[in-house]
TIPA-899991 format. One line per 5 residues: for each residue x, y, z of C-alpha. Coordinates in Angstrom, 3 decimals. Layout:
# TIPA-899991
X:Y:Z ~ ... $
END
This chain:
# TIPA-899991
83.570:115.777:109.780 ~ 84.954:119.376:110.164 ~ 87.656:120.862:108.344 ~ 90.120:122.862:110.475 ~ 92.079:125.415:109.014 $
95.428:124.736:110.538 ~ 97.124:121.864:112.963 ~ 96.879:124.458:115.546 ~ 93.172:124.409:115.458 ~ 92.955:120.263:114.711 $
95.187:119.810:118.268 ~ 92.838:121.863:120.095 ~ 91.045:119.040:121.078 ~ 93.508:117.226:122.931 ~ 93.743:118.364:126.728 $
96.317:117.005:129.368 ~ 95.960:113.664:130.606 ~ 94.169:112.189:127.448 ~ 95.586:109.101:125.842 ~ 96.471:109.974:122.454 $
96.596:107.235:119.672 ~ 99.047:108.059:116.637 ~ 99.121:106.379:113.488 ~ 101.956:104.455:112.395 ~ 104.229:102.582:109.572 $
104.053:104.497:106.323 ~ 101.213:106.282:107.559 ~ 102.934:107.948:110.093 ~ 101.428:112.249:110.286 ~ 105.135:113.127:110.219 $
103.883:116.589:109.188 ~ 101.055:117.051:112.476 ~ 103.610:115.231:114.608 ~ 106.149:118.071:113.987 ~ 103.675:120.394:114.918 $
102.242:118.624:117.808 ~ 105.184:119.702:119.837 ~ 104.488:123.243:119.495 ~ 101.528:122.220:122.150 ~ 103.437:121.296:124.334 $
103.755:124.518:126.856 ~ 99.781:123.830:127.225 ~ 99.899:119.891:127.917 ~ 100.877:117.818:130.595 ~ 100.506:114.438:130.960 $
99.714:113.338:127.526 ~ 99.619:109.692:126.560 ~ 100.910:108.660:123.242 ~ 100.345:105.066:121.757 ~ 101.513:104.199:118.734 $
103.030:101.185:116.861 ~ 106.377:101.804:115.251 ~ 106.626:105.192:113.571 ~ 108.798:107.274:111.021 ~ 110.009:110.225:111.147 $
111.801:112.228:113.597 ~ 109.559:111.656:116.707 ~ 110.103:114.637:118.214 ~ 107.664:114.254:120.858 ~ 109.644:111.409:122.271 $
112.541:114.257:123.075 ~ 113.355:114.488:126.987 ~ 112.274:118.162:126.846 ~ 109.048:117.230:126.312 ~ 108.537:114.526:129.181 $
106.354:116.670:131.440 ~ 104.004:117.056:128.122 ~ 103.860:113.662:126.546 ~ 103.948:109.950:128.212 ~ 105.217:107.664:125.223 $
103.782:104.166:125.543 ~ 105.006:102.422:122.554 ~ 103.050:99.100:121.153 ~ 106.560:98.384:118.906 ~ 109.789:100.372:119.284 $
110.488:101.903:116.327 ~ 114.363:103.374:115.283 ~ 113.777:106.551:115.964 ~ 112.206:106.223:119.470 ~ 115.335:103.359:120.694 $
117.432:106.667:121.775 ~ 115.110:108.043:123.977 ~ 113.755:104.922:125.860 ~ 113.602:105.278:129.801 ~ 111.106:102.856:130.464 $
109.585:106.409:132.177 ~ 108.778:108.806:129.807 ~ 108.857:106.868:127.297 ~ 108.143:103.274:128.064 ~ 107.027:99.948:126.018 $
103.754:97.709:126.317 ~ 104.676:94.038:125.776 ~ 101.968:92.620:123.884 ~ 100.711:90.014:120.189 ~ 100.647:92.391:117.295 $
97.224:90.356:117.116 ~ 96.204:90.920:120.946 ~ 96.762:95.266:120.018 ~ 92.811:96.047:119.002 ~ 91.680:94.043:122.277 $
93.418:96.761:124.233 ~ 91.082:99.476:122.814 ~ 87.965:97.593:122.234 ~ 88.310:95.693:125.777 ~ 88.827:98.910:127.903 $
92.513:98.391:128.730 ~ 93.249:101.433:127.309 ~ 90.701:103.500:127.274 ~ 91.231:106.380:124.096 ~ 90.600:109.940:124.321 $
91.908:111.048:120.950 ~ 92.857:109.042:117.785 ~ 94.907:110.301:115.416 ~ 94.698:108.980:111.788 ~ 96.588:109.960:108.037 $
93.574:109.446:105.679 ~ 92.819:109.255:101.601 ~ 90.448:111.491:100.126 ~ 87.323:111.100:100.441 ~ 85.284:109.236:97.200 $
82.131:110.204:96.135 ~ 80.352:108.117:98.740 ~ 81.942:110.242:101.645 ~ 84.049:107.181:102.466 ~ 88.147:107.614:103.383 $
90.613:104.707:104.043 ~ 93.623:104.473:106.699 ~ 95.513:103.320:103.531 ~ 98.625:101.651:103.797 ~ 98.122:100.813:107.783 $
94.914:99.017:109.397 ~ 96.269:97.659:111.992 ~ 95.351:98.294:115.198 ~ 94.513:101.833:113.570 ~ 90.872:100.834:112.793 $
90.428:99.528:116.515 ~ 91.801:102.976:117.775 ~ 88.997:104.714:115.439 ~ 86.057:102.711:116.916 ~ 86.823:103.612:120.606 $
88.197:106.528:120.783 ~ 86.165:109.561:122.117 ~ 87.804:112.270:119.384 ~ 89.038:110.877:115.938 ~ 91.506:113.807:114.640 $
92.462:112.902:110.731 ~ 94.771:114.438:108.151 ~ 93.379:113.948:104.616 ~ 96.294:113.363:102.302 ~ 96.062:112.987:98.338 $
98.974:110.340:98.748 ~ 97.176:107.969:100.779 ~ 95.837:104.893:98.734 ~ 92.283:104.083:98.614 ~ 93.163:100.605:99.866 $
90.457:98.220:100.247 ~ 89.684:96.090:103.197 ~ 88.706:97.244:107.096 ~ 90.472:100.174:106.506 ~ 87.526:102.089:105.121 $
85.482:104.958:107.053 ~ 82.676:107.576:106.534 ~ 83.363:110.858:106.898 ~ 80.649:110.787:109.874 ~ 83.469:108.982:111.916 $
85.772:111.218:111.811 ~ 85.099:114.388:114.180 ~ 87.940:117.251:112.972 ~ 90.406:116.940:109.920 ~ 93.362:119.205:108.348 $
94.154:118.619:104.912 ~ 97.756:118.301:104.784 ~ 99.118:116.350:101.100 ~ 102.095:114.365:102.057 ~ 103.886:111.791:100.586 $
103.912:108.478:102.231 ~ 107.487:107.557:104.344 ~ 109.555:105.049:101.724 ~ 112.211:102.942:103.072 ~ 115.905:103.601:101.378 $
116.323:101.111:98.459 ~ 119.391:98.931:100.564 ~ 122.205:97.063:98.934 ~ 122.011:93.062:99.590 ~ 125.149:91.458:101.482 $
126.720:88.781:100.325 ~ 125.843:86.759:103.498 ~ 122.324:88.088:102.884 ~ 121.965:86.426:99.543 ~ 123.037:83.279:101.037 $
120.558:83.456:103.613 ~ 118.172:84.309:100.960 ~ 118.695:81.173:98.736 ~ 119.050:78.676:101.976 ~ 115.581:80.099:102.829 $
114.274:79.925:99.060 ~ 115.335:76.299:98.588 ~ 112.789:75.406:101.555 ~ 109.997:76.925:99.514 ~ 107.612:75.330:97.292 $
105.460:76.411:94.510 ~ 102.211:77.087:95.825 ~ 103.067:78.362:99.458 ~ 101.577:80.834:101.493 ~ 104.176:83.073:102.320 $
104.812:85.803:105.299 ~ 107.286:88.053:104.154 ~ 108.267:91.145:106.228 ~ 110.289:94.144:105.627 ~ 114.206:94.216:105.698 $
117.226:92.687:103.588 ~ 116.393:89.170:104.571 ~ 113.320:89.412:103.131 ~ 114.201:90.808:100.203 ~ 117.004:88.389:100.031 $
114.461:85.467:99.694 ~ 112.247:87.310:97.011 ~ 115.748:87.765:94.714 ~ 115.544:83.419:94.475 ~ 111.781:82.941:94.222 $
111.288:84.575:90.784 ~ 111.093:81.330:88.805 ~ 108.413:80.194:91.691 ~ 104.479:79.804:91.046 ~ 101.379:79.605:92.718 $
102.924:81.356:95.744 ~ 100.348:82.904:97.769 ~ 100.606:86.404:100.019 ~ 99.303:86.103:103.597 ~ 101.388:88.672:105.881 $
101.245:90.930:108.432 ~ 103.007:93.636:106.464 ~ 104.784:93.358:102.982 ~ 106.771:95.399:101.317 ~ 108.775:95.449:97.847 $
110.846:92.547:97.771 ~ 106.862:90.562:97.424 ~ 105.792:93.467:94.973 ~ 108.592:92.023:92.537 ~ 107.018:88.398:93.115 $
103.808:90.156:92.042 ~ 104.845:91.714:89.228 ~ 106.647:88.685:88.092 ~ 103.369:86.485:88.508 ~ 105.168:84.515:90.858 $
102.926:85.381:93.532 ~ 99.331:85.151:92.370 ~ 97.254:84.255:94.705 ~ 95.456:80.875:93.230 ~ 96.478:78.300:95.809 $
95.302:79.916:98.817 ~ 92.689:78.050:100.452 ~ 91.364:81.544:102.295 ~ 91.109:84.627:100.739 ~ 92.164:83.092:97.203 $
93.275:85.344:94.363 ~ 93.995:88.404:96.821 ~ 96.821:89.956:98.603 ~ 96.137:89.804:102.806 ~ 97.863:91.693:105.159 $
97.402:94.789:108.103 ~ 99.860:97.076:106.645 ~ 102.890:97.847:104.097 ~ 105.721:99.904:104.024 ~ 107.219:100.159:100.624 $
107.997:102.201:97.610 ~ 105.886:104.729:96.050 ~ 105.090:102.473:93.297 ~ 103.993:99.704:95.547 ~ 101.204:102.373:97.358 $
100.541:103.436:93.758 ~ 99.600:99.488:92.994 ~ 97.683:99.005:95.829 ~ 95.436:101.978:95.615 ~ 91.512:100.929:94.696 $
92.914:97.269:93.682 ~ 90.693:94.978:94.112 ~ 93.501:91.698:94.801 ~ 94.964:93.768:97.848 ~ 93.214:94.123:101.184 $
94.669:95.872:104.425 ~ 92.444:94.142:107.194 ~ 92.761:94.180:110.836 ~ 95.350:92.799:112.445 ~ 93.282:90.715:114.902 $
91.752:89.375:111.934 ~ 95.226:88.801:109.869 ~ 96.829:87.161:112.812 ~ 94.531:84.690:113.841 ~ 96.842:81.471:113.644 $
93.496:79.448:113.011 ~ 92.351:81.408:109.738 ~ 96.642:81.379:109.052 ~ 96.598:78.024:108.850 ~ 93.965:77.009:106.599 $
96.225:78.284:103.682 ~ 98.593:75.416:102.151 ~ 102.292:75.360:103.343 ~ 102.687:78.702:105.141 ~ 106.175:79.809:105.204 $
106.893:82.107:108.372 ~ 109.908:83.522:107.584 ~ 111.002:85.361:110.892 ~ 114.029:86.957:112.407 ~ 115.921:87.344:115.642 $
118.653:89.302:117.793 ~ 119.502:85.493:119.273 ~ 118.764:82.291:119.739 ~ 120.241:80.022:122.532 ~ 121.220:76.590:121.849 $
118.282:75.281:123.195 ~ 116.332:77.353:120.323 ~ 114.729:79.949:122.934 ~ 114.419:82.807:120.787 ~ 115.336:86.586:121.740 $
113.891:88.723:119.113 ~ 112.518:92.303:120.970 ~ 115.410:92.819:122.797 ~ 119.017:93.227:123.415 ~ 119.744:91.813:126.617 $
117.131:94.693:128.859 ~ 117.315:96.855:126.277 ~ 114.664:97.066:124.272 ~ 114.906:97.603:120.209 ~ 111.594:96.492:119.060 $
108.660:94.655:119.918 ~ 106.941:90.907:120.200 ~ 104.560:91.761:116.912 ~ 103.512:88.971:115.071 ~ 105.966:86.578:115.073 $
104.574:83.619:117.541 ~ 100.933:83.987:115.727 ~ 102.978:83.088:112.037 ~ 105.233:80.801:113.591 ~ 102.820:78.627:115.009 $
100.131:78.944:112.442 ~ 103.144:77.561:109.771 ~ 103.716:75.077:112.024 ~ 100.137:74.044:112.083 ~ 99.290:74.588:108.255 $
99.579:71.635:105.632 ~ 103.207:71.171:104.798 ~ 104.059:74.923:106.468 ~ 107.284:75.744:107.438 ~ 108.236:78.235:110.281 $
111.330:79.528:109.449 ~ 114.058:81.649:112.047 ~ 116.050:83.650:110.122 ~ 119.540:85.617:110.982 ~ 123.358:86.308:110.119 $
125.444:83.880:112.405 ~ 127.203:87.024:113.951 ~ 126.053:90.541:114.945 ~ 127.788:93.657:112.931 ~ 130.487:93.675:115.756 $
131.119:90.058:115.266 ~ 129.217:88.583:118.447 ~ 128.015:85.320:117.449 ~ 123.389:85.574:117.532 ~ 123.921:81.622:118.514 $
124.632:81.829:122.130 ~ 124.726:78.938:124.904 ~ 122.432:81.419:126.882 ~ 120.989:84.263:126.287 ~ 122.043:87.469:127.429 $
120.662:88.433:130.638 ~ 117.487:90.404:130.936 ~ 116.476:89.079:127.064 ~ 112.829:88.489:126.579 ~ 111.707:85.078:124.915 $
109.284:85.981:121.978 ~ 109.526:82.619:120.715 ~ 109.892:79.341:122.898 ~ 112.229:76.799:122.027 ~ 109.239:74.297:121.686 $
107.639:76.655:118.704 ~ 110.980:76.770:116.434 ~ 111.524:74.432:113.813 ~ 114.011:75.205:110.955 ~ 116.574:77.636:111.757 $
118.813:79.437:108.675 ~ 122.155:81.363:108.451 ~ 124.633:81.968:105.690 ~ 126.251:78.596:107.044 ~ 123.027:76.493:106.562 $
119.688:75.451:107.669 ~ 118.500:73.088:110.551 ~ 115.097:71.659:111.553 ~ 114.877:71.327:115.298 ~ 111.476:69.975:115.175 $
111.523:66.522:117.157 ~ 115.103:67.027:118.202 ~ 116.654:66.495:121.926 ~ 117.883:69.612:123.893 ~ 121.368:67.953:122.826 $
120.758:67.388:119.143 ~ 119.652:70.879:119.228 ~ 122.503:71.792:120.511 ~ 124.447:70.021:118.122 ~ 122.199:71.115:114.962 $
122.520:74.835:115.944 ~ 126.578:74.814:116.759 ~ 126.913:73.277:112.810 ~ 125.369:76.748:110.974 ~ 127.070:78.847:113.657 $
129.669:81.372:112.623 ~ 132.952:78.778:112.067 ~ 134.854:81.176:114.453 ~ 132.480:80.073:117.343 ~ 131.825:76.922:117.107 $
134.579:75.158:119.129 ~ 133.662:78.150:121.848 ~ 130.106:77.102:121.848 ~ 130.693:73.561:121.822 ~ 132.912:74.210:125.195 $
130.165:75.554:126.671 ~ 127.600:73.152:125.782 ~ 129.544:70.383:127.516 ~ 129.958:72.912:130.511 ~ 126.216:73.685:130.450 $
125.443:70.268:131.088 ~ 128.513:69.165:133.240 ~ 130.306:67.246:130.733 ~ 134.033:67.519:131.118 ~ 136.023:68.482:128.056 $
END
């Protein structure tokens, strides 16, 4: 490893035309990609992959299309403005399926760019807070580029490397992005305790970032046994930690430790999981595999959506063609819930959208991608109630699904059910 003196110096080993892989989540180089863009007179043609990121994303900007080629692997909120499915486009693809597109060859890697701890005494740094597909993009790529930052946590797992692997670094001490603390709704909380009352003491739980989340982490305080097996985490399942509801003991794989690919969380929370021994950030291919899922007691997949049609085909990357996120991880929990001793995959949403559209539809809108096939969904939850659809006719789904809809919709819905299927009113 080389130290570089400035980010000048670090980016001037990417040329035009390479394929550029960025760090993401909380370990986003807001810093470095702020400064990227002031190489962007000498560039053309630069490929950027990266999961979701914070920050500003500059590079993303339409000025800058002749310089950078965004290919996103999730779309993140700050890159949803600038998507033209040109300049800055979106690659489909299982959060678990993301390393076999560097270590297969399907994208070939010229330059990876990481956010790094210190180094310890042993010469060895960790991506921190985000393994990912991060470590995949280290292993293949021709150039690895890092910033060493204080604030990174020594996390253990597959997210350590020697400084041997790493080619050029700028040390650059950042703090790590940290999600505003939000205020729960009251529909939230319902949500939260619908979801909470389908949980039992000693589950396996998937918990992801957002209210809804944190919603379900408010009512399982007075839980035990519950076990952490997740693609990310954040600090609604800190609380559960620090609460000892969540502790690890009734895990059949991994037992007595915290599993997941990334976080995105408080301060605090990066401050817990530096150099502790119960949390491991491994990679994602790893995390995700429904078979090693599964062979933890009563996983609980709690999930979310943009909509669900009354069939229970589930919409959850995109608004009608537009696209807001990504597939990620949600088929590999679903079905490794459904598949796990007493597991329970769990869709979760408010019945309407902020501008009152009901997410229950007869159809969904045209153009919207199915992440999640109505033969993979079984219990559904809104503020209104839960339904399992598991074993139900297209009709009783129909049924099941119109009952937890927004009250306001129903008798709509139920109109075009029977029109759906050619039954006169």
């Amino acid at each position: 490893m080389k130290l570089v003196s400035s980010p000048k110096e670090l980016f001037a080993h990417i040329k035009s035309n390479d394929s550029l892989f960025v760090h993401a989540g909380a370990a986003t180089p807001i810093y470095l990609l702020n400064e990227l863009v002031k190489e962007a007179p000498r560039l053309k043609n630069v490929e950027i992959l990266h999961m979701h990121t914070e920050g500003p994303a500059p590079y993303a900007q339409p000025e800058y299309a002749e310089s950078f080629h965004v290919s996103n692997l999730f779309v993140g909120k700050n890159i949803r403005p600038f998507m033209n499915y040109e300049s800055v486009d979106y690659i489909p693809c299982f959060l678990s399926e993301l390393p076999l597109l560097f270590r297969n060859g399907f994208k070939k890697l010229n330059v990876a760019l990481v956010n790094v701890s210190t180094p310890d005494k042993h010469g060895y740094v960790s991506l921190g807070v985000s393994v990912d597909c991060a470590k995949a993009a280290v292993e293949t790529a021709d150039i690895v580029l890092a910033q060493i930052n204080s604030h990174m946590p020594r996390v253990h797992g597959d997210g350590l490397l020697h400084v041997d692997e790493i080619d050029f670094a700028f040390h650059y001490d950042e703090k790590l992005y940290s999600p505003k603390h939000a205020v729960l709704t009251e529909t939230e909380m319902k949500i939260g305790k619908n979801i909470a009352n389908l949980i039992e003491d000693g589950s396996t739980l998937q918990l992801g970032i957002g209210n809804i989340p944190n919603a379900v982490c408010n009512f399982l305080k007075g839980h035990k046994h519950l076990g952490l097996h997740t693609e990310m985490w954040s600090d609604g399942a800190f609380e559960l930690i620090k609460c000892g509801a969540i502790d690890n003991s009734k895990k059949n794989f991994h037992q007595g430790k915290c599993i997941s690919t990334f976080m995105i969380g408080s301060q605090e929370l990066y401050a817990y999981a530096n150099d502790n021994m119960t949390v491991e950030n491994l990679d994602v291919s790893y995390v995700n595999y429904p078979i090693y899922i599964m062979r933890n007691p009563k996983v609980t997949a709690i999930n979310s959506c943009v909509e669900i049609d009354l069939t229970g085909q589930v919409c959850a990357d995109s608004i009608g063609t537009r696209h807001i996120s990504g597939v990620g991880g949600q088929m590999d929990f679903m079905r490794a819930a459904a598949l796990s001793q007493g597991g329970k995959p769990i869709m979760a949403f408010t019945s309407t959208t902020p501008k009152g559209e009901s997410r229950i539809a007869n159809i969904l809108k045209p153009g919207a991608g199915v992440v999640t096939t109505r033969a993979h969904v079984h219990y559904v939850v809104t503020e209104h109630g839960v339904v399992n659809l598991f074993g139900k006719t297209l009709g009783e789904r129909a049924k099941a699904l119109i009952s937890i809809a927004h009250p306001e919709h129903r008798e709509r819905l139920e109109r075009e059910w029977r029109e759906r299927i050619g039954k006169k009113a």
